[in-house]
DSSP file (Angstrom, degrees, kcal/mol; ACC not computed):
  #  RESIDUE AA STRUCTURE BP1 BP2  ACC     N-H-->O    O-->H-N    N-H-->O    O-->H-N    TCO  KAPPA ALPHA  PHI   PSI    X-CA   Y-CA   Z-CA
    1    1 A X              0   0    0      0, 0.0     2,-0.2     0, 0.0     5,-0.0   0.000 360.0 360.0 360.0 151.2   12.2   28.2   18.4
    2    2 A X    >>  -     0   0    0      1,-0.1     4,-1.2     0, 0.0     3,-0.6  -0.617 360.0-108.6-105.2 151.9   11.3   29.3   22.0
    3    3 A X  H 3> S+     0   0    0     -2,-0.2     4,-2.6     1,-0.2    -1,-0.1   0.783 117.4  61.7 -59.8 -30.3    7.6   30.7   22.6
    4    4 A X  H 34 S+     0   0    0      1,-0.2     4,-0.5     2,-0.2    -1,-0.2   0.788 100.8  52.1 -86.2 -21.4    9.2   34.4   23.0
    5    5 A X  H <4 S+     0   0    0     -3,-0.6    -1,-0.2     2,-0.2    -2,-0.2   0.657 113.0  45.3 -68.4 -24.2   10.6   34.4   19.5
    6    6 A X  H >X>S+     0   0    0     -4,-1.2     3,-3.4     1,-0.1     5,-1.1   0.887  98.2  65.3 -84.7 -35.9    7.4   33.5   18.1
    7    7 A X  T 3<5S+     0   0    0     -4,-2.6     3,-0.4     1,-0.3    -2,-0.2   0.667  88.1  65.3 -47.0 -13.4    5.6   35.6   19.9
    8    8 A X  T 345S+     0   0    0     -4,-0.5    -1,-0.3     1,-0.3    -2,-0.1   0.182 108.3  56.2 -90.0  25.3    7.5   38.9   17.9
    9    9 A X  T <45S-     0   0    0     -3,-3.4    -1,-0.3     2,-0.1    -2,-0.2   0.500 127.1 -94.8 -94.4 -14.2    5.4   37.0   14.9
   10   10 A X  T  <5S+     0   0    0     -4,-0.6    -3,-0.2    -3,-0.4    -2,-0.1  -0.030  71.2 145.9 137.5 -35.2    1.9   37.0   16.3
   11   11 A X      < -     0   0    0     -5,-1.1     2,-0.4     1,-0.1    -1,-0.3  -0.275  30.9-164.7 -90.5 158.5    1.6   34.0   17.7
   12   12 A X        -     0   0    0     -6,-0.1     3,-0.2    -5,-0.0     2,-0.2  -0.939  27.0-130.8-131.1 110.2   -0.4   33.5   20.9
   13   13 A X        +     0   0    0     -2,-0.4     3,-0.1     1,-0.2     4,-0.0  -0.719  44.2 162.3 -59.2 130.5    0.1   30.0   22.9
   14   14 A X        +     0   0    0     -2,-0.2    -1,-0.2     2,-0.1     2,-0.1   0.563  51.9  86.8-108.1 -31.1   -4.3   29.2   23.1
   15   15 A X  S    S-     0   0    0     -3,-0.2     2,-0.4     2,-0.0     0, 0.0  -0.248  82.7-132.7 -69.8 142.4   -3.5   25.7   23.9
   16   16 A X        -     0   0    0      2,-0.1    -2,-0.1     1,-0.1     0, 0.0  -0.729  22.5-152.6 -84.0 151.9   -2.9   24.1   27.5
   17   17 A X        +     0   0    0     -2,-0.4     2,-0.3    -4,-0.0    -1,-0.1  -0.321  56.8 106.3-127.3  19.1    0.1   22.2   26.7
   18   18 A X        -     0   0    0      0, 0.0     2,-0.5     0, 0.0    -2,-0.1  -0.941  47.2-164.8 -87.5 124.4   -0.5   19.5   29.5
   19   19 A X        -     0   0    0     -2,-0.3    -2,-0.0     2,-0.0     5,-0.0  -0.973  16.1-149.7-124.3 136.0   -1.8   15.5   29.3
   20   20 A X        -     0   0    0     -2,-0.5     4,-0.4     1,-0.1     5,-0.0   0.048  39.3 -99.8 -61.0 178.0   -3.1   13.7   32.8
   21   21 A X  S    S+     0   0    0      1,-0.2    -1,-0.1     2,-0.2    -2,-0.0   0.023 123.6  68.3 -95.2  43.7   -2.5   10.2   32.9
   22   22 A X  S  > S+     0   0    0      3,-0.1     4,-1.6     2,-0.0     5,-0.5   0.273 110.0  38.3 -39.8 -51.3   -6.4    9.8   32.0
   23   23 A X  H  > S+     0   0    0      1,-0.3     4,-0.6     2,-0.2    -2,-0.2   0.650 110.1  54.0 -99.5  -0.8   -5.4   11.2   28.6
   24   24 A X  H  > S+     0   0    0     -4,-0.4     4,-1.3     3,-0.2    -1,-0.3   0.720 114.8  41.6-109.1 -16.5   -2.3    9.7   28.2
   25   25 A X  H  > S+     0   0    0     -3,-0.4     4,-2.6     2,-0.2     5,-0.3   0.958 111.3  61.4 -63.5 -65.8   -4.1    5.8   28.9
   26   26 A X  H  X S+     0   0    0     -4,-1.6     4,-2.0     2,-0.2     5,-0.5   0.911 113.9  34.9 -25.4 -71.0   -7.2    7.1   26.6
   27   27 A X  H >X S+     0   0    0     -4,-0.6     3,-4.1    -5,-0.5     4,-1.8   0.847 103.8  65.6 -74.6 -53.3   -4.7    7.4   23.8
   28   28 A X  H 3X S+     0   0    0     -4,-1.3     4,-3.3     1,-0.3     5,-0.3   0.752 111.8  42.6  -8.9 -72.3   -2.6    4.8   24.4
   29   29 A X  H 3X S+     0   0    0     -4,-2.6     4,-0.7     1,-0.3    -1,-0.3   0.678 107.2  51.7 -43.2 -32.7   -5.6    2.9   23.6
   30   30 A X  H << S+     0   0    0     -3,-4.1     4,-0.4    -4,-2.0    -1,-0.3   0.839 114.8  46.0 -86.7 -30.0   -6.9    4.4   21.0
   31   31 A X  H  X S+     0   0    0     -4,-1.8     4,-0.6    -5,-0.5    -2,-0.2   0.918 116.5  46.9 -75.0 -48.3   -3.5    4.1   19.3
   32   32 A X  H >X S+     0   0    0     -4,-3.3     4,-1.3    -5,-0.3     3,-0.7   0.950  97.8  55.9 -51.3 -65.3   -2.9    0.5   20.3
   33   33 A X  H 3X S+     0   0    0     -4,-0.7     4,-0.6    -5,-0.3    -1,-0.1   0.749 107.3  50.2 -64.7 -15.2   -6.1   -1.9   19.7
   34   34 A X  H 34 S+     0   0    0     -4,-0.4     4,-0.4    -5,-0.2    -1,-0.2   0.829 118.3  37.1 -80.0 -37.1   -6.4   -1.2   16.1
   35   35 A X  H <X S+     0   0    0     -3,-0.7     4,-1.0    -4,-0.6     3,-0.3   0.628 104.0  71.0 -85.6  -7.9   -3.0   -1.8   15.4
   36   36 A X  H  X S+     0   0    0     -4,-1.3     4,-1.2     1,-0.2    -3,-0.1   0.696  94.4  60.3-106.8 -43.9   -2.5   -5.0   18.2
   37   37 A X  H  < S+     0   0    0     -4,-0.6     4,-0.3     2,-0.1    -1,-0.2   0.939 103.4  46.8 -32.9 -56.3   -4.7   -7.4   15.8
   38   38 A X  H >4 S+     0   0    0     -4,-0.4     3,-1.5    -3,-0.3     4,-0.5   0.915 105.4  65.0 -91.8 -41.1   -2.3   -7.0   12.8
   39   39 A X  H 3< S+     0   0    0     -4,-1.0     3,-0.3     1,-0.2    -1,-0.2   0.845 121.4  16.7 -26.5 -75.3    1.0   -7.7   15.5
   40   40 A X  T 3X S+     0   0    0     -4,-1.2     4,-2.8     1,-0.2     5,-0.3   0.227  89.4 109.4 -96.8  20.5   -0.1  -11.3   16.2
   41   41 A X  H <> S+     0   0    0     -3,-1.5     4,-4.6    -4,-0.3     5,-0.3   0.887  82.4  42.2 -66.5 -39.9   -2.4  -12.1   13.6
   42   42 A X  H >> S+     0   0    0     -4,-0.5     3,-1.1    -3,-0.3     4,-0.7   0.776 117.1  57.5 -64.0 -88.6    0.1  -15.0   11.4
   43   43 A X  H >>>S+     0   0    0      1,-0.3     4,-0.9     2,-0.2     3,-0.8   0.535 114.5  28.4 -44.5 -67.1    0.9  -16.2   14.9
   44   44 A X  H 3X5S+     0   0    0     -4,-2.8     4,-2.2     1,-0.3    -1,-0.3   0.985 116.8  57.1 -56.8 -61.5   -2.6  -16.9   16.0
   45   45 A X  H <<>S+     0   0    0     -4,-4.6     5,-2.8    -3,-1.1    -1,-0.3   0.821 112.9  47.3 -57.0 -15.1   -4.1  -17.8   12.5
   46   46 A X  H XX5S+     0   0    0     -3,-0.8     3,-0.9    -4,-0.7     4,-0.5   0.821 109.1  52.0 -82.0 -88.4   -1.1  -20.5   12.5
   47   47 A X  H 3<5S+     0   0    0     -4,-0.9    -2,-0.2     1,-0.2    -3,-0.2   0.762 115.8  39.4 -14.3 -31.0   -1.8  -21.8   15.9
   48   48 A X  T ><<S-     0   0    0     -4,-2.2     3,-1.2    -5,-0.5    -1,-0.2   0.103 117.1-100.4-139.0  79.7   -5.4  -22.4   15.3
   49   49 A X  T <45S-     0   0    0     -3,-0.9    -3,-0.2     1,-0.3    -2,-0.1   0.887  73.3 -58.2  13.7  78.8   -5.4  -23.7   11.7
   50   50 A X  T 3<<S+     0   0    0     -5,-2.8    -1,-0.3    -4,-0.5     3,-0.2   0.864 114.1 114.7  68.7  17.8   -6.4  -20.7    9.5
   51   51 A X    <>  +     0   0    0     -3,-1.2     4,-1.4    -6,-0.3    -1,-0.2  -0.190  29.9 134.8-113.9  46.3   -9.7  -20.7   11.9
   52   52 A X  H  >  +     0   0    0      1,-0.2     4,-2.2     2,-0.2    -1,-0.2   0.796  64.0  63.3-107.8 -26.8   -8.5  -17.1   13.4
   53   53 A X  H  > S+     0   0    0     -3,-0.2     4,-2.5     2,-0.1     5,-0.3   0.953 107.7  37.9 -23.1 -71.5  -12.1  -15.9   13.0
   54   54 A X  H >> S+     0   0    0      2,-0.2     4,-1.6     1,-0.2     3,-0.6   0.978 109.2  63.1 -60.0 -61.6  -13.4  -18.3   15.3
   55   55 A X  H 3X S+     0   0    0     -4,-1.4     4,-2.4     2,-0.2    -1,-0.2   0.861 108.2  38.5  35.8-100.1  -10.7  -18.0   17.4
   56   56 A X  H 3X S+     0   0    0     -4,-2.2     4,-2.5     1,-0.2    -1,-0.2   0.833 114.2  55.6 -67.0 -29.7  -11.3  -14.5   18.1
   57   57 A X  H << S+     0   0    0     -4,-2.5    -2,-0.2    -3,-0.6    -1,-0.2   0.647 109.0  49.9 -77.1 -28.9  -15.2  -15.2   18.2
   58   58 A X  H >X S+     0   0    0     -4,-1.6     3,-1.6    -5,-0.3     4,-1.0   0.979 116.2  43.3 -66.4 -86.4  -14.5  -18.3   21.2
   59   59 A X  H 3X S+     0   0    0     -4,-2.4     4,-2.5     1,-0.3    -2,-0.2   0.509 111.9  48.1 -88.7 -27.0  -12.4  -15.8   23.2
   60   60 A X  H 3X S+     0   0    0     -4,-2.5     4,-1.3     2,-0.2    -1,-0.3   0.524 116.1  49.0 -71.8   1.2  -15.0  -12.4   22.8
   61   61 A X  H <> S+     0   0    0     -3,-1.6     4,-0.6    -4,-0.2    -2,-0.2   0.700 115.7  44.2 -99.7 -27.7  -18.1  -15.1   23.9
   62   62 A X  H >X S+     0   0    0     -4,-1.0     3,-3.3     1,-0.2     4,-1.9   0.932 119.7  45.1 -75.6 -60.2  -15.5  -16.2   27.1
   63   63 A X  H 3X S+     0   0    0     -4,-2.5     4,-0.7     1,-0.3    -1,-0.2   0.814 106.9  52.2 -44.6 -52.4  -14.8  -12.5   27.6
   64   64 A X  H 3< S+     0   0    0     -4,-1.3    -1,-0.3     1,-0.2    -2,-0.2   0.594 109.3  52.0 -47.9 -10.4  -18.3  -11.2   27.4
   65   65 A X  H << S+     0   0    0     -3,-3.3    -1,-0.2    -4,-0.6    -2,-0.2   0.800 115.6  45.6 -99.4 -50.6  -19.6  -14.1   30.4
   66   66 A X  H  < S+     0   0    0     -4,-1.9     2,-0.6    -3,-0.1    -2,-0.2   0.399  89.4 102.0-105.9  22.1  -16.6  -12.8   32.7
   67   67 A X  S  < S-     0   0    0     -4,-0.7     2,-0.4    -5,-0.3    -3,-0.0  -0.831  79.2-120.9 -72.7 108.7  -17.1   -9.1   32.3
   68   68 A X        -     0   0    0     -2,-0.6    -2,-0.1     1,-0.1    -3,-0.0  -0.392  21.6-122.3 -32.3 110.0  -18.6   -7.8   34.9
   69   69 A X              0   0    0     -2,-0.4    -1,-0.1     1,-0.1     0, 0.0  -0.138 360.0 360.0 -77.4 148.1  -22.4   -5.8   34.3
   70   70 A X              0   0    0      0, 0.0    -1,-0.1     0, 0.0    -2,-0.0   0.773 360.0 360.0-112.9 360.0  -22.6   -2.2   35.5
């Protein structure tokens, strides 16, 4: 239905109907990293015998050293 056919119900566009690319990274992200664990997870727990804990614990201690402080 086109916005002038709803309007003869009532209805009132309140919402801006635009996303920036700022909002369209934000969710990207938010949508991604929760789900981006479960993608590779057999792969990586095979590759480092069943140790995928550790793993992940190795590679957030490398990350945190080359992060830059602000």
């Amino acid at each position: 239905m086109k916005i002038q056919e709803l309007e003869k119900f009532g209805y009132k566009q309140e919402l801006k109907r635009a996303l920036t690319l700022k909002d369209l990274i934000i969710y990207g992200l938010i949508f991604m990293v929760p789900i981006a664990l479960w993608g590779i997870y057999g792969v990586v727990a095979d590759i480092s015998n069943d140790m995928l804990p550790l793993a992940y614990l190795i590679g957030m201690v490398a990350m945190v050293f080359t992060e830059p402080l602000l």
